[in-house]
C-alpha positions in Angstrom: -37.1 22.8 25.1 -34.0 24.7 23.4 -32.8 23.7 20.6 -29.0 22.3 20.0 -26.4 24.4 18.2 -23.7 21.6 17.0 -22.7 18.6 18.5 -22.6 19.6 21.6 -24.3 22.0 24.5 -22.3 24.0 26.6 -22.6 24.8 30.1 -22.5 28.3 29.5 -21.4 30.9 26.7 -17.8 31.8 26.6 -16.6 34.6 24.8 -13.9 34.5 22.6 -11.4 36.5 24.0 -11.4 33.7 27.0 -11.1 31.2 24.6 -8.1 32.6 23.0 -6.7 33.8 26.7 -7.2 29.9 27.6 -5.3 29.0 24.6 -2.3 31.2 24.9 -2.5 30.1 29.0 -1.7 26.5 27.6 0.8 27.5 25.5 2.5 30.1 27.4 2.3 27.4 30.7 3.7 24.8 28.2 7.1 27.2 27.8 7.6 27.9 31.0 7.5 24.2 32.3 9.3 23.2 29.5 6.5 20.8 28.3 5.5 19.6 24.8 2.2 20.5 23.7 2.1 17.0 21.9 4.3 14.6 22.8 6.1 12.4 19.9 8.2 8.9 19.9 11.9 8.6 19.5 12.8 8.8 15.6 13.2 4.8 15.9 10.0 4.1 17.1 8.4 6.4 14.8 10.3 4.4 12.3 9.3 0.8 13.4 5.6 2.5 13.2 5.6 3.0 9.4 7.8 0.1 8.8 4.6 -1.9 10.3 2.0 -0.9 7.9 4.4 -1.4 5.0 4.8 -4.6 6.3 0.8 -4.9 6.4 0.5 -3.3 3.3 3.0 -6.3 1.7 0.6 -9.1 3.8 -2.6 -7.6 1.8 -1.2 -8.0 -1.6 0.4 -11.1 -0.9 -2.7 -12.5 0.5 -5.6 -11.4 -1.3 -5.2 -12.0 -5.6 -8.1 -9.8 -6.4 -7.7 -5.9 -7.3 -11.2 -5.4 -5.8 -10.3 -6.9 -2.4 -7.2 -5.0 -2.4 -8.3 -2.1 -2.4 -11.0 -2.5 -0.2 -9.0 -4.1 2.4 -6.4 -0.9 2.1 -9.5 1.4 2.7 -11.4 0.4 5.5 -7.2 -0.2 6.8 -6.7 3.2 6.0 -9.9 4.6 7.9 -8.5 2.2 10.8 -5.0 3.8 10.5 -6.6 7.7 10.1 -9.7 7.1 12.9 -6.5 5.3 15.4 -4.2 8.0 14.9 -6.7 10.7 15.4 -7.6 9.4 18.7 -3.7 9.1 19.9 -3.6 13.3 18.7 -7.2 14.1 21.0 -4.9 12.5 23.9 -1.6 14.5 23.1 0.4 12.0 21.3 1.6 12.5 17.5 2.0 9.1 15.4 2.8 9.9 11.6 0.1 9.2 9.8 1.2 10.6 6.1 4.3 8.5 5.8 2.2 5.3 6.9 -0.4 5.8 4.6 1.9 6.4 1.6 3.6 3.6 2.9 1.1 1.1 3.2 0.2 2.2 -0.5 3.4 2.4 -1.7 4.3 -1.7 -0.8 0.8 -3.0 -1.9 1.5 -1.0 -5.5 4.8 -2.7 -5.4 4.2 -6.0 -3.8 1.2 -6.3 -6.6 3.6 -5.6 -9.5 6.0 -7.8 -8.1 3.9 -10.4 -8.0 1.9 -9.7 -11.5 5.4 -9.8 -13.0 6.7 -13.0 -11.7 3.3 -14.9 -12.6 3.8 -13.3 -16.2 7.4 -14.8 -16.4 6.2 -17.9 -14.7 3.4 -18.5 -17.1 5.7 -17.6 -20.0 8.0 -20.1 -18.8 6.0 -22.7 -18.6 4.1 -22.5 -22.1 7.2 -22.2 -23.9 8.7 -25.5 -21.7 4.9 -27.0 -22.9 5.7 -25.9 -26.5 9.0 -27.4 -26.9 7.7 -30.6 -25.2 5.0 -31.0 -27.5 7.9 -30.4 -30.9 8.9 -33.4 -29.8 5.7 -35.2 -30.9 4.1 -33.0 -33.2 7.0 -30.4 -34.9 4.3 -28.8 -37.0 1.9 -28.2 -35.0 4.0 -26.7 -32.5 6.1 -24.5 -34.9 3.1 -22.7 -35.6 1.9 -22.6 -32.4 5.6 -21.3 -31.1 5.4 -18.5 -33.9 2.1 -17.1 -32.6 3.3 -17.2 -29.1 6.6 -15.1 -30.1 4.3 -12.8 -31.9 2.3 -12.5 -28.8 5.2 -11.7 -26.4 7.6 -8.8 -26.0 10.5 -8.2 -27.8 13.1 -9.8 -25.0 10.6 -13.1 -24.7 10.3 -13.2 -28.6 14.4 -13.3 -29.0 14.4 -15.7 -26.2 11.6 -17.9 -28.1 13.4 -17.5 -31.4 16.8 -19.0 -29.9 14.6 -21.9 -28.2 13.4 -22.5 -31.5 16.9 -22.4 -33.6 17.9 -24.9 -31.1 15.2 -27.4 -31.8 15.8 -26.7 -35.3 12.4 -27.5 -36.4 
């Protein structure tokens, strides 16, 4: 039994020169009969293609809270995206597949920052409304706790804290 070179066993050797004269038949042929070697989409189709997976991309983060799940969702997405448009090329069609993966990237870095940011302000908002609620009861206690929380914020939630406070006056 002979043994395989590569993936696959040809029918018969070819040399190289009849590879390359096959080559240049394709592309010569593909001149004269004024043919694309790879045929593309319309720039607005193209468009509507990356648009999609930054619309995915936005649908992960959204969805899925954890980092970990994130980012394995956006691989095995990308290895869908990569492996798909691969395929499309082997039959003759070009899809962009750089701008969608930088896309899909790009809106789940942005869409989790988003996100992170308005939980901070959320949670910020509602401890200080918890804060001044409790003043009303206990003013000590919630002095000193309203201190350490503007201690613990930045500078623009520690001026905002420090106004609530000089309008409880306590």
């Amino acid at each position: 039994m002979a043994r395989r070179k590569g993936l696959f066993r040809s029918p018969a050797k070819m040399p190289g020169v009849f590879i390359q004269a096959n080559i240049t038949s394709q592309i010569i042929s593909s001149a004269i009969d004024n043919r694309p070697l790879l045929r593309t989409y319309n720039k607005f189709i193209e468009s509507l293609w990356i648009l999609l997976w930054g619309i995915i991309g936005v649908i992960i983060a959204w969805h899925l809270r954890s980092i970990v799940k994130i980012l394995i969702y956006i691989f095995i997405i990308s290895i869908i995206l990569i492996i798909f448009c691969y395929r499309v090329f082997i039959v003759g069609w070009w899809l962009p597949l750089v701008p969608s993966l930088l896309t899909l990237i790009a809106t789940v870095i942005t869409a989790v920052l988003i996100t992170n940011k308005q939980r901070d302000r959320f949670l910020f908002q509602h401890t200080l409304k918890l804060l001044i609620v409790k003043s009303q009861t206990e003013p000590l206690i919630s002095r000193i706790a309203l201190e350490y929380f503007k201690r613990s914020e930045n500078k623009d939630n520690s001026s905002f804290i420090e106004k609530e406070i000089k309008k409880l006056s306590i």
